[in-house]
C-alpha positions as CSV (number, residue, x, y, z in Angstrom):
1,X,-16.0,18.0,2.5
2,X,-17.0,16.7,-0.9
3,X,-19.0,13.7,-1.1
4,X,-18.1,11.6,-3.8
5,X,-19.5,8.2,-3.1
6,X,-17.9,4.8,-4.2
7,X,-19.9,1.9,-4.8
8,X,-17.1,0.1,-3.6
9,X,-18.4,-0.8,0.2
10,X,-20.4,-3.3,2.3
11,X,-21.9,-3.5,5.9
12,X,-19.8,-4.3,8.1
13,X,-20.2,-7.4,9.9
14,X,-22.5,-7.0,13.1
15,X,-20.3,-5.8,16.6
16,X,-17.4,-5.6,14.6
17,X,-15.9,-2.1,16.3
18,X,-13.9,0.5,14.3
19,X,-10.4,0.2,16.4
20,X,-8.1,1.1,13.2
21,X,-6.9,4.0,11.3
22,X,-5.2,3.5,7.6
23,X,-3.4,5.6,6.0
24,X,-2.7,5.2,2.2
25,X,-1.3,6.8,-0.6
26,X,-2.5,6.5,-4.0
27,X,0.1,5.7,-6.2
28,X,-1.7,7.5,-9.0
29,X,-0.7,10.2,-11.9
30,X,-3.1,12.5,-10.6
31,X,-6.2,12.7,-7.8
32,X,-9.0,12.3,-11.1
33,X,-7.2,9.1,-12.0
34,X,-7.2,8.3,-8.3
35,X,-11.0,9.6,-7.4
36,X,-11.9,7.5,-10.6
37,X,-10.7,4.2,-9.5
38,X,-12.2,4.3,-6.3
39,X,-15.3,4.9,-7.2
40,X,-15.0,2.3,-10.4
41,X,-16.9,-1.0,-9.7
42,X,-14.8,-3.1,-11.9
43,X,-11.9,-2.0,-9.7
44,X,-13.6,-3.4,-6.4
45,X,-10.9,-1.1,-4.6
46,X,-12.4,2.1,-2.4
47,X,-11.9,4.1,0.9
48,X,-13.4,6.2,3.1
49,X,-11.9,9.0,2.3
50,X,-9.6,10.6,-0.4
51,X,-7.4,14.0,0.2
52,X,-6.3,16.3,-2.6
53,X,-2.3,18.0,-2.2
54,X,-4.3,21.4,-1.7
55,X,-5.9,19.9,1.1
56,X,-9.7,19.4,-0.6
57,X,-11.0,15.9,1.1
58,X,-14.1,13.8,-0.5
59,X,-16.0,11.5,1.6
60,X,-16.2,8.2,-0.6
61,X,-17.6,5.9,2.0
62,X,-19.4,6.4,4.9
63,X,-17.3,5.6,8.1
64,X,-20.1,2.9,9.4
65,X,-19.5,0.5,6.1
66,X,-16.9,-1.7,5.4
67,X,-14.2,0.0,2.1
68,X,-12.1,-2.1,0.3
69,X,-8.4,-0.8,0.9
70,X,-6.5,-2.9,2.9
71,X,-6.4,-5.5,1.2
72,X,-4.2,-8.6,2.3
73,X,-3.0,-7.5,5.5
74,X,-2.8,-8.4,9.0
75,X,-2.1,-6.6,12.5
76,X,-1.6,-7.9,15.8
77,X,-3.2,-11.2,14.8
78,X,-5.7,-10.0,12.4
79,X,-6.0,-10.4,9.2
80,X,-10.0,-8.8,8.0
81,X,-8.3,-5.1,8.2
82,X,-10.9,-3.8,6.2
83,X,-13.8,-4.9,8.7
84,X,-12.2,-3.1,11.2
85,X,-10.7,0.2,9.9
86,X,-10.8,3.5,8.5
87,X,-9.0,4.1,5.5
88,X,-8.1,7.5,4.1
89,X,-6.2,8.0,0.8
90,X,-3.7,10.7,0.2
91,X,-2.9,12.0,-3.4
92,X,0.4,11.4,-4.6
93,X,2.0,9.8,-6.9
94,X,3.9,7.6,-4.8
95,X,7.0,5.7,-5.3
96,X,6.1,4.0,-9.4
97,X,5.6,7.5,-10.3
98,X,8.1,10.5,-8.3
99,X,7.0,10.0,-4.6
100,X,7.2,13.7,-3.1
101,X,6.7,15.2,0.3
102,X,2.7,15.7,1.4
103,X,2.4,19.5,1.0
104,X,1.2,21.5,4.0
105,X,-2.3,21.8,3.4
106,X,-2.9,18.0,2.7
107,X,-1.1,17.2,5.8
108,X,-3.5,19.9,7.4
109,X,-6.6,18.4,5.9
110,X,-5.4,14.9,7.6
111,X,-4.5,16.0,10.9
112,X,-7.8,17.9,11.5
113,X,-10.1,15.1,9.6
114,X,-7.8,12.1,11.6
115,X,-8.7,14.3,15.2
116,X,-12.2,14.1,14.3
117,X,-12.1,10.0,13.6
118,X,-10.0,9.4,16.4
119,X,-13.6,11.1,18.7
120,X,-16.0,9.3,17.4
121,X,-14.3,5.8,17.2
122,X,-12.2,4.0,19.8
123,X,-9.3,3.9,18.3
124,X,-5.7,2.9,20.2
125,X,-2.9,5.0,19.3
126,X,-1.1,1.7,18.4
127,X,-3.4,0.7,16.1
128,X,-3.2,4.2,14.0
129,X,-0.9,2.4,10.7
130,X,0.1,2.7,7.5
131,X,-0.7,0.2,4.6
132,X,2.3,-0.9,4.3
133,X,2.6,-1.9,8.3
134,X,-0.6,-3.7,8.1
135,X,1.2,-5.6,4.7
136,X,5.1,-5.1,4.5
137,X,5.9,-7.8,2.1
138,X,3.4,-5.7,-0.8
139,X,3.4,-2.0,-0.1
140,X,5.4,0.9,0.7
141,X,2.7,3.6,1.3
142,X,2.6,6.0,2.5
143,X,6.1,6.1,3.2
144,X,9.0,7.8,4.4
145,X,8.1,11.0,3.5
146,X,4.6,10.4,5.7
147,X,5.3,12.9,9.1
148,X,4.3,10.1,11.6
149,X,6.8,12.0,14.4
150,X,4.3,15.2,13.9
151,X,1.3,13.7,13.9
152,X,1.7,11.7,16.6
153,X,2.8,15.3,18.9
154,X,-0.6,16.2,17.5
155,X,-2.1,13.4,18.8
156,X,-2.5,10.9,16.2
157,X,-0.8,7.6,16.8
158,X,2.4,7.2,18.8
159,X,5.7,7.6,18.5
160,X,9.0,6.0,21.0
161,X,11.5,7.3,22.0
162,X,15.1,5.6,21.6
163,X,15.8,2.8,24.0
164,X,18.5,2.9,26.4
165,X,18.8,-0.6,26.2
166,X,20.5,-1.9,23.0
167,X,19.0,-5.1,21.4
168,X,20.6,-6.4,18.2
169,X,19.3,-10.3,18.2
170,X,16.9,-10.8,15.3
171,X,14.8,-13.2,17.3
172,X,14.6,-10.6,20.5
173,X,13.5,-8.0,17.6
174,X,11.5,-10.1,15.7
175,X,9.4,-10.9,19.0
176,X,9.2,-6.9,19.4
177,X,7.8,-6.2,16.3
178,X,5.1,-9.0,16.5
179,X,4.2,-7.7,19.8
180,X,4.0,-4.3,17.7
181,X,1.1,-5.7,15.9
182,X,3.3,-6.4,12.2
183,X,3.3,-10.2,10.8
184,X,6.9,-10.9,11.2
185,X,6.6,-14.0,9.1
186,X,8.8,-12.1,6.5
187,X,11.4,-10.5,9.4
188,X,13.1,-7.9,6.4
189,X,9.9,-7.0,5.3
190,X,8.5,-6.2,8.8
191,X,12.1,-4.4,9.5
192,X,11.4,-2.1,6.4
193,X,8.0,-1.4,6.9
194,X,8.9,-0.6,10.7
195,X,11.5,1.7,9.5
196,X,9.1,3.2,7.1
197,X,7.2,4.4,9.8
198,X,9.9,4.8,12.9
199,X,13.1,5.5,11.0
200,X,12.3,7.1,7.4
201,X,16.3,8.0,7.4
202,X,17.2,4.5,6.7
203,X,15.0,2.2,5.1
204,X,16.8,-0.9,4.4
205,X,15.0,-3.8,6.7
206,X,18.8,-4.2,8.6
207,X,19.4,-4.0,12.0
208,X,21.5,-0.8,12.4
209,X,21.6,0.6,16.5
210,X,19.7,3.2,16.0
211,X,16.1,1.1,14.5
212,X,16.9,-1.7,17.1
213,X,16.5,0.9,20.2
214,X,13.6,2.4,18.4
215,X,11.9,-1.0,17.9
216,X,12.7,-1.5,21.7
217,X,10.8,1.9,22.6
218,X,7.8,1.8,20.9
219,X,8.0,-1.9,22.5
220,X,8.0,-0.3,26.2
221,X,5.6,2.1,25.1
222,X,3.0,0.2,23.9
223,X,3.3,-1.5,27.4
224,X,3.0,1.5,29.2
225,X,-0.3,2.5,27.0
């Protein structure tokens, strides 16, 4: 761990628990142009942590303060993300700039640094996210290419099985994926993100059978958790 420290952070306000997980990417040419805009005060953006592609992680902000990455965003009601999460960014270039797959060793570096969040802060598996669940109608990260179906076998947020039931009203789903935790206020935004995370083959924000039985699983799951 390599501390690089961003000046980007504030206290967090008093009893506010740590019950969320973020996960970014950077949307950057390159990890120095990334490490140098979190740590830029002009930029007022930050997190609490930033991992390389070979897997090297710097500690920006310490976990008990309050980093600036959410941004606008809301989850399950909520809208002060940032208050109430972790964020960690991973390098890569992202869609602007030739989104690729997280190599092996970053995706290492997450799991095991993710693990050791998830034990010192009580943190559902529901409410381990992307950025762009927490805000669908303005980002993407870190998309398709994110592994959410591994990590969550490795313990690190959750993932549904396929209903058996098949439900292909938009109201019925749209009342799913606000139950989910994702501001349906835009219902093809919160489709898209949803299928960024649950269905990376087919990102569209339609209703095809196969995203309708999945929103209906992770639906009964959470219930179940």
């Amino acid at each position: 761990m390599i501390e690089t420290p961003s000046p980007n952070f504030e206290p967090r306000p008093k009893g506010t628990a740590i019950d969320m997980l973020v996960v970014h990417y950077t949307g950057m040419l390159s990890a120095d142009a990334a490490l140098e805009r979190l740590c830029d005060p002009d930029a007022k953006v930050s997190a609490h942590y930033l991992i390389d592609e070979d897997g090297t992680t710097h500690r920006l902000v310490a976990e008990d303060m309050r980093a600036w990455h959410a941004g606008v965003s809301s989850w399950r009601g909520a809208t002060d993300i940032n208050s109430r999460s972790i964020g960690i960014e991973l390098v890569n270039p992202g869609h602007e700039f030739g989104y690729r797959a997280f190599p092996d060793a970053q995706l290492a570096a997450f799991r095991d640094l993710s693990l050791e969040i998830l034990a010192r802060h009580p943190i559902p598996a529901g409410n381990v996210v992307g950025h762009s669940d927490v805000a669908p109608t303005r980002k993407a990260d870190p998309g398709e290419f994110f592994p959410w179906r591994e990590m969550a076998a490795a313990g690190i947020g959750l993932w549904p099985e396929d209903a058996d039931h098949l439900e292909m009203d938009t109201a019925a789903l749209s009342a799913l994926l606000a139950e989910i935790g994702y501001d349906v206020a835009d219902f093809t935004a919160a489709l898209k993100a949803f299928q960024r995370h649950f269905r990376p083959e087919r990102v569209n924000g339609r209703i095809d059978p196969e995203t309708a039985r999945r929103v209906v699983g992770m639906g009964a799951l959470l219930s179940d958790v």
